[in-house]
C-alpha positions in Angstrom: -75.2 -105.5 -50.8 -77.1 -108.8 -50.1 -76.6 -109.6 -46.1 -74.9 -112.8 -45.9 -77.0 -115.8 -44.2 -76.1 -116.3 -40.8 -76.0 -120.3 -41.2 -73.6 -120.7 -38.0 -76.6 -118.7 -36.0 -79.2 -121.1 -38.0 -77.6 -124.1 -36.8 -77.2 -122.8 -32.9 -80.9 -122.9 -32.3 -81.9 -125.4 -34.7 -78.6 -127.8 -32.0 -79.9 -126.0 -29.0 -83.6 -127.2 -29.9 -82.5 -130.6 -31.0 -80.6 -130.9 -27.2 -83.8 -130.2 -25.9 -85.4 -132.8 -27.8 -83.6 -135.2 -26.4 -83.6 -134.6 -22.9 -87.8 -134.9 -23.0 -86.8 -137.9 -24.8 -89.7 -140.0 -23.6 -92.2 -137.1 -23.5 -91.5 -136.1 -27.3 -90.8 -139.2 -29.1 -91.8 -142.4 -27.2 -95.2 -141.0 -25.7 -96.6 -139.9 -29.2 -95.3 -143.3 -30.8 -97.4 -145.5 -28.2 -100.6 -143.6 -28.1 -100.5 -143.8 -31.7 -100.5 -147.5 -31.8 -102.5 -147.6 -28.8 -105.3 -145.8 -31.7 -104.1 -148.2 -33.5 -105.3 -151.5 -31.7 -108.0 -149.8 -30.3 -109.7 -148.7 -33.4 -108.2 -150.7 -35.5 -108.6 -154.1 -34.0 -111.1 -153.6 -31.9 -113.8 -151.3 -34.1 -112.6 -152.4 -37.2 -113.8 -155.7 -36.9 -117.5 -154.4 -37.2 -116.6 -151.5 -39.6 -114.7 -154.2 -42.0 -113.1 -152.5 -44.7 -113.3 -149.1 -46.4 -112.6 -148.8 -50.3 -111.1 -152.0 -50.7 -108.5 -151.2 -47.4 -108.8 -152.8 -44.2 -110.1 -150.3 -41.5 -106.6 -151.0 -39.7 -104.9 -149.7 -42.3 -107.0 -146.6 -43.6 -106.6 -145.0 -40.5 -102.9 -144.9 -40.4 -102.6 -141.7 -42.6 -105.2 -140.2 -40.4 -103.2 -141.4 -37.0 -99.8 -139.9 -38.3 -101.8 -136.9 -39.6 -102.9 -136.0 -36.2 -99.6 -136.8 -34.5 -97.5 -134.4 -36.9 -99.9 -131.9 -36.9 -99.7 -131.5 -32.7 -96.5 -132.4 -32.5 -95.4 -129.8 -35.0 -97.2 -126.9 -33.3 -96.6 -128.0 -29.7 -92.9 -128.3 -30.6 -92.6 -124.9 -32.4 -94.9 -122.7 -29.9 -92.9 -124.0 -26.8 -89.8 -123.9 -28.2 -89.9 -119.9 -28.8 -92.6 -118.9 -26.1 -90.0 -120.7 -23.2 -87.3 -118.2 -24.0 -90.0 -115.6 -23.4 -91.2 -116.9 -20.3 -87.3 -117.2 -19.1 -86.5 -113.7 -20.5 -83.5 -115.4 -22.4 -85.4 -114.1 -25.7 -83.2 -111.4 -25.4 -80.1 -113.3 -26.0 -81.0 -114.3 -29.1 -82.6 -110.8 -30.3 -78.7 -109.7 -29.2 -77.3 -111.8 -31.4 -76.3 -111.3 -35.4 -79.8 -112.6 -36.7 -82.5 -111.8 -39.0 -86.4 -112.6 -38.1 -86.1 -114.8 -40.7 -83.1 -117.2 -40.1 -84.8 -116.9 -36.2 -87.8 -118.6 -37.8 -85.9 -121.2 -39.6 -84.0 -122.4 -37.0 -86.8 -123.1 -34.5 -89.6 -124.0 -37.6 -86.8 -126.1 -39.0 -85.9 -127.8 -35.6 -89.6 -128.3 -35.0 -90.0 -130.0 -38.7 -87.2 -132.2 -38.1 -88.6 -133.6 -35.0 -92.1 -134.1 -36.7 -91.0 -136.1 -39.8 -88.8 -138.3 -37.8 -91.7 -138.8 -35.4 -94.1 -139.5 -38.4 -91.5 -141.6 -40.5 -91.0 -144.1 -37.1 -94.9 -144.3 -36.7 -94.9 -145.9 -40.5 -91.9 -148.1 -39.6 -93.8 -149.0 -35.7 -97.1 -149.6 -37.9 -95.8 -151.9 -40.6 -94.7 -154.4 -37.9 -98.8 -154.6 -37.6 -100.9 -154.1 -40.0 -99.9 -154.7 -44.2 -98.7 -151.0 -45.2 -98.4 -150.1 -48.5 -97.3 -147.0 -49.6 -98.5 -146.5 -53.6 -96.4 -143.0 -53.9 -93.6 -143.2 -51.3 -92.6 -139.1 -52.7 -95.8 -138.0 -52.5 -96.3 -138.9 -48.9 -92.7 -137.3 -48.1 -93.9 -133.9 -49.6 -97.0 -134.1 -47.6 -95.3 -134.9 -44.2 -92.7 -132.2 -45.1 -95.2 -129.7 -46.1 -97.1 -130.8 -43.6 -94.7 -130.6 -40.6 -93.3 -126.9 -41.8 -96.4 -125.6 -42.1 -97.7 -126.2 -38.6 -94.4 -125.6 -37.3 -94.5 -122.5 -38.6 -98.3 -122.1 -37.4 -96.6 -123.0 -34.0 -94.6 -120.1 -33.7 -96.8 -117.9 -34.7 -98.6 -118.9 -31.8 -95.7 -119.0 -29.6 -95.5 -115.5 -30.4 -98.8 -114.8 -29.7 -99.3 -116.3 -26.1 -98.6 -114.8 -23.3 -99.3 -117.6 -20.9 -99.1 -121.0 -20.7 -102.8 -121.3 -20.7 -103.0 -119.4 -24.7 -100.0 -121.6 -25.8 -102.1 -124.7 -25.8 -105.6 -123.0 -26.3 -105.7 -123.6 -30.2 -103.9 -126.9 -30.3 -106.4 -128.3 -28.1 -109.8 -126.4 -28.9 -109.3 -126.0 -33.1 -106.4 -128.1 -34.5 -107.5 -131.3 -32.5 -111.1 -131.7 -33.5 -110.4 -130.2 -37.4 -108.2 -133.7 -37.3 -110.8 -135.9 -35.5 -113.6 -134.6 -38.0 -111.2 -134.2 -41.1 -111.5 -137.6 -42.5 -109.2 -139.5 -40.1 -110.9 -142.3 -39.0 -113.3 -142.5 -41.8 -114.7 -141.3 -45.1 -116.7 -138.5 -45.5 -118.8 -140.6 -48.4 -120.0 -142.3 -45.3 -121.4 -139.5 -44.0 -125.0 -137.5 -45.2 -124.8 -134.7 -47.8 -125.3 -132.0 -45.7 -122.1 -133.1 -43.5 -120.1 -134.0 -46.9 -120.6 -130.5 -47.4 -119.9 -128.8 -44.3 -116.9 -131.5 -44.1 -115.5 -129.8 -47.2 -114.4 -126.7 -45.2 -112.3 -128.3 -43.0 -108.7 -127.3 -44.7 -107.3 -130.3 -42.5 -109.3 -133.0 -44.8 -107.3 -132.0 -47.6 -104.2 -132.5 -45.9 -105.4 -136.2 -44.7 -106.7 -136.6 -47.8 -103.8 -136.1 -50.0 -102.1 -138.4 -47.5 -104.5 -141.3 -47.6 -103.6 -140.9 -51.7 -100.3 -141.5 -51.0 -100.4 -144.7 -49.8 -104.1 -146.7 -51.8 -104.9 -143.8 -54.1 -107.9 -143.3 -52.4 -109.0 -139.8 -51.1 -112.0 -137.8 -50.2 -111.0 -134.7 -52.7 -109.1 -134.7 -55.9 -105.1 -135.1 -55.2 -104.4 -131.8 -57.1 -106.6 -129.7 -54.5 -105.0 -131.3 -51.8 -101.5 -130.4 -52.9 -102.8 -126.5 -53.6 -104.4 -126.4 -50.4 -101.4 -127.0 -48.4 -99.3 -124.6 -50.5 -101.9 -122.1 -49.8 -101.8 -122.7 -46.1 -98.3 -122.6 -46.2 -98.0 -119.1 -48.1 -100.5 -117.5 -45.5 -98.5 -118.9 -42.5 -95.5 -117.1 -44.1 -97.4 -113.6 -44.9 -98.8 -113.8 -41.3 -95.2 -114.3 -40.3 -93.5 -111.4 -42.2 -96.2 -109.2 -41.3 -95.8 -110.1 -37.9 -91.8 -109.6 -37.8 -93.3 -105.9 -40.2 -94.6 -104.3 -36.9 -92.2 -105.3 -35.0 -94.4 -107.6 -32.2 
């Protein structure tokens, strides 16, 4: 017999992370937004000028992508790995091993809590940008599926971290040392045409370039890397993250 879906237990934590949400309103929501636009004026106004354009797109504009790349991508991991590494650190983990749910529909409610938060940061950074710069966005459902891959994915990379760390010190260790400079160097702020061959190259292994990449399509069709291998590569991320997962949940850690 098939075990019913606890979707009452789903909806708990997905509420109980949402509450939490907002009472760091200003920490999760309002912070990100500024120092986005803060990037924003910054490079934009400010370095753009001498850079000029880039592919027939102001420099203001082709960093946008890049900007809401790097805000999804740390807010969906910081988001996720707190979010099940605090009821750890409180011992109230217990609770919710108590309680009538599977590993899985656990992982869905905080990973989907974690999303949600992500998209609707990234979706008010395009609405916050427009009133700036001239946004055009080419393929409005192709950059939805790459913000909603996007955000799942390294909300689910969160909590596998989350699970991982056993300090406070480990919870922010990959965030800060791998994630952050794989965005900086993936294409972000510029192309990697720009760059010499040998660092075209090497570039090409940073998975995150794909992601920006794909992105920057979706709004002036231009990209570093074909669309196609942008669109397998997050899959492919995506289905690792969830063997890493269910092999994690497997041995019981």
């Amino acid at each position: 017999m098939v075990k019913q879906i606890n979707f009452v237990g789903i909806l708990t934590i997905y509420k109980s992370e949402w509450s939490r949400f907002r009472r760091t309103f200003w920490q999760s929501l309002i912070t990100p937004i500024v120092t986005t636009m803060l990037f924003l004026l910054v490079f934009g106004n400010a370095i753009g000028e001498r850079v000029g354009g880039i592919n027939g797109v102001s420099y203001a504009a082709f960093i946008i992508p890049g900007l809401i790349m790097l805000t999804v991508l740390n807010e969906s991991l910081s988001n996720s790995s707190f979010g099940i590494y605090m009821p750890k650190f409180t011992g109230t983990i217990y609770e919710i091993l108590s309680a009538p749910l599977s590993p899985i529909e656990i992982v869905i409610g905080y990973v989907g809590s974690a999303a949600s938060k992500s998209i609707l940061l990234g979706l008010l950074i395009i609405v916050t940008a427009s009133f700036f710069i001239d946004l055009n966005i080419l393929h409005p459902l192709l950059m939805v599926f790459f913000l909603l891959m996007t955000a799942i994915t390294f909300s689910l990379f969160g909590f596998v971290i989350g699970l991982w760390a056993d300090n406070f010190e480990k919870l922010s260790l990959i965030p800060l040392i791998v994630i952050t400079p794989l965005v900086f160097l993936g294409g972000s702020f510029y192309s990697i045409n720009m760059l010499p061959e040998i660092w075209q190259k090497i570039s090409l292994l940073n998975p995150v370039l794909y992601l920006v990449s794909g992105f920057k399509y979706s709004f002036y069709e231009i990209s570093d890397v074909t669309i196609w291998t942008s669109i397998i590569t997050i899959l492919l991320i995506l289905f690792i993250l969830i063997v890493i997962t269910l092999l994690i949940f497997k041995k019981g850690y």
